[in-house]
C-alpha positions in Angstrom: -128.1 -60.5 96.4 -129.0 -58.4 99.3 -130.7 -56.1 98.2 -132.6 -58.1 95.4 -134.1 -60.4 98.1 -133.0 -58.5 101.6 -131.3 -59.7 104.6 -133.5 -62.7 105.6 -133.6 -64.3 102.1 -129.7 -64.2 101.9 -128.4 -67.2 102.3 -124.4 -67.6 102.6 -124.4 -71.4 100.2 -126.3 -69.5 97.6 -123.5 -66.4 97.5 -121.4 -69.3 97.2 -122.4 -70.2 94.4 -122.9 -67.4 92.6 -119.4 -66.5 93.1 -118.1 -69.9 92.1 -116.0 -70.5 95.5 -116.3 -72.7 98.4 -118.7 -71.5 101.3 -115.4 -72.4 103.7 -113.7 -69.5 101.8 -116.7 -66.9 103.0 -116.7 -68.1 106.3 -113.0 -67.7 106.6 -113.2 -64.3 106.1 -117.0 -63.6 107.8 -117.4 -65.1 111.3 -120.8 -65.9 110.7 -123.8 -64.8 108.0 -124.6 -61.4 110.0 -120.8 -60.4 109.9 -121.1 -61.0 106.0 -124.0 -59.0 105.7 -122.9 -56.2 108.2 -119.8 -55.8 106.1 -122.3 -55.4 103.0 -124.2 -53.1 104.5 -120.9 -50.9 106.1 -119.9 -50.9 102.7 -123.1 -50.0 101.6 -122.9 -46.9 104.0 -120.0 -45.8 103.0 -119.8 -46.3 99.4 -120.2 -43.0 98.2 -119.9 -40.6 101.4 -115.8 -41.1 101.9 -115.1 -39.7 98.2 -117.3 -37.1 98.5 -116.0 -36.0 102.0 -112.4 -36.2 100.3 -113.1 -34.5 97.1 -114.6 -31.5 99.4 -111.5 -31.9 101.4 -109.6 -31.2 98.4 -111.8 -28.6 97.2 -111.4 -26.6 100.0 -107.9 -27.8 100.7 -106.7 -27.0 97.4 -107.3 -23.0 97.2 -110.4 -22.1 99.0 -112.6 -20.9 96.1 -115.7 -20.2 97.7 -117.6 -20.9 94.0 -116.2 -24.4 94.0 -117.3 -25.4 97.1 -120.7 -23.9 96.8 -121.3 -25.8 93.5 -120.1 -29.4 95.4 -122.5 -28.8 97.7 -125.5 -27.4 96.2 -125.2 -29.0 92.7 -123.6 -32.1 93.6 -124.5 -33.5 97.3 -127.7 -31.8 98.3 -129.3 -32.0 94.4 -132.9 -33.9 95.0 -133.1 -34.2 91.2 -130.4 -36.4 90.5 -131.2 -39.8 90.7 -127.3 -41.5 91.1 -127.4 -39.4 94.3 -131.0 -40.3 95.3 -129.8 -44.0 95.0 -126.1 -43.3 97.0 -128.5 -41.7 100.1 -131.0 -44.7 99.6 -128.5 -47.4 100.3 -127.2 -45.0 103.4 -130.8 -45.6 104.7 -130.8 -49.0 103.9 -127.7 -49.7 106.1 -129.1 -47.8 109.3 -131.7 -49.5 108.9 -130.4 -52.5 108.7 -128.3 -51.4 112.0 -131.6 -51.1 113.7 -131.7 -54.6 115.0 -127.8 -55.5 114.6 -125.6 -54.5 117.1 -122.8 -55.4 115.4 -123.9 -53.2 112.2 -124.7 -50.5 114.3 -121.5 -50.0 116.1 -119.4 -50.7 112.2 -121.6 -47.7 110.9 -121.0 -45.6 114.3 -117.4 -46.2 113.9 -117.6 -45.4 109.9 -119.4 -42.1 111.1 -116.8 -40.9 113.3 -114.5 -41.4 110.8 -115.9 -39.6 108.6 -117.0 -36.7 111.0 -113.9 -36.4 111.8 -112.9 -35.8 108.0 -115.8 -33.2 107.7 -115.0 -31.8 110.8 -111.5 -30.7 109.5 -112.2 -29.9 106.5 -115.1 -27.2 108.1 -112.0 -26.3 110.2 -110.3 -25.4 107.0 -112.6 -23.9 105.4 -112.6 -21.4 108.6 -108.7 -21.1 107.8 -109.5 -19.9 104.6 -112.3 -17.3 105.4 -114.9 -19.8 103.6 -116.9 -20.3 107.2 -117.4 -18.0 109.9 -115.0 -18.7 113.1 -118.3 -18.4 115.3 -119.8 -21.4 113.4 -119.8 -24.2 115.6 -117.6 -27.3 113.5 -119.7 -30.2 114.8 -122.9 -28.7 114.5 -121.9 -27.5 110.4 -120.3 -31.1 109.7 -123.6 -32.5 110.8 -125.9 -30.7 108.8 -123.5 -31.5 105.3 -124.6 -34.7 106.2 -128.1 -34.0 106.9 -129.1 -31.9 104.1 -128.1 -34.3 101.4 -129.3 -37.6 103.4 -132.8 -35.9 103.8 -133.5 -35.0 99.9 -134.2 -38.5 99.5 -137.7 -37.4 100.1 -137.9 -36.3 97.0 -138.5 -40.1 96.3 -142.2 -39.4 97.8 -142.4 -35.8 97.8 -144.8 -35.0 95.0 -146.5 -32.2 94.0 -144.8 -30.5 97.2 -141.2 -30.7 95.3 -139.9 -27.4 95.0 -138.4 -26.3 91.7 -134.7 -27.3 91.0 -133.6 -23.6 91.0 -135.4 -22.5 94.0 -134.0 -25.4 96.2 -130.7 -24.3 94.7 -131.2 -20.4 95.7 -132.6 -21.4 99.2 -129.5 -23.6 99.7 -126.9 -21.4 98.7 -128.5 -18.7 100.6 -128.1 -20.6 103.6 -124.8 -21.5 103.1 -123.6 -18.1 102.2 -124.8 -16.8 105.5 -122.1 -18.5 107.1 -119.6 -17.1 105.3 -118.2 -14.0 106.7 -118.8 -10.5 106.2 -115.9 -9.0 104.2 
């Protein structure tokens, strides 16, 4: 219902409804309308982001194959061309925001972040265990930009004639990430 008519057409009697349950039963789980829509949109944030973080985990967790993580990355979470991914970084943006003028939204999807950070964080820390990532890259800095990289392809939404082609993006990308691999 959110996002067919956005936050300020919601309306808490009308979910309600739709769902076929008394509006005490919403409220005794929400404090109030914004905590039911901040929960929306934290789930909204995270829908997508915590199984890829873990399937990466496990990826790199699992034997280190520098192939397999490569083709997560480039083929699956920073792919411009797929439009199930464009929609998963859409409602990301969506939820920040959201969190723009919500407080409360803002610290949920702070404290969502750090989870997940965290997650990336030692899984990059991993991958350095298993010679995937060069010990001099910084962890924080690397976490961020698997994070950036796939958030900001959602320009491809607007990017016209400027779009590169798909196997050029995918060259360009790989080639960055294999420069942090280390020499042999």
């Amino acid at each position: 219902m959110i996002e067919e008519s956005g936050d300020n057409a919601f309306r808490v009697t009308d979910l309600a409804a739709r769902c076929n349950v008394a509006i005490g039963l919403l409220y005794h789980y929400y404090k109030d309308r914004d905590g039911l829509i901040a929960a929306v949109r934290e789930s909204q944030f995270l829908a997508h982001i915590e199984s890829d973080v873990a399937n990466l985990s496990r990826i790199v967790s699992k034997d280190g194959d520098l192939d397999a993580v490569l083709k997560i990355l480039v083929d699956d979470f920073c792919n411009p061309h797929s439009s199930l991914r464009n929609e998963f970084r859409l409602d990301r943006m969506d939820a920040l925001v959201a969190a723009r003028h919500n407080p409360d939204l803002l610290q949920r999807l702070t404290d969502a972040e750090a989870r997940l950070s965290s997650e990336i964080v030692a899984t990059v820390q991993q991958a350095k265990l298993d010679g995937l990532v060069d010990p001099a890259v910084d962890d924080k800095a690397l976490a961020f930009m698997l994070e950036v990289i796939p958030l900001g392809t959602a320009l491809s939404n607007v990017y016209g004639e400027y779009m590169p082609d798909p196997e050029a993006w995918r060259a360009l990308l790989t080639r960055m990430l294999l420069s942090i691999v280390p020499a042999k």
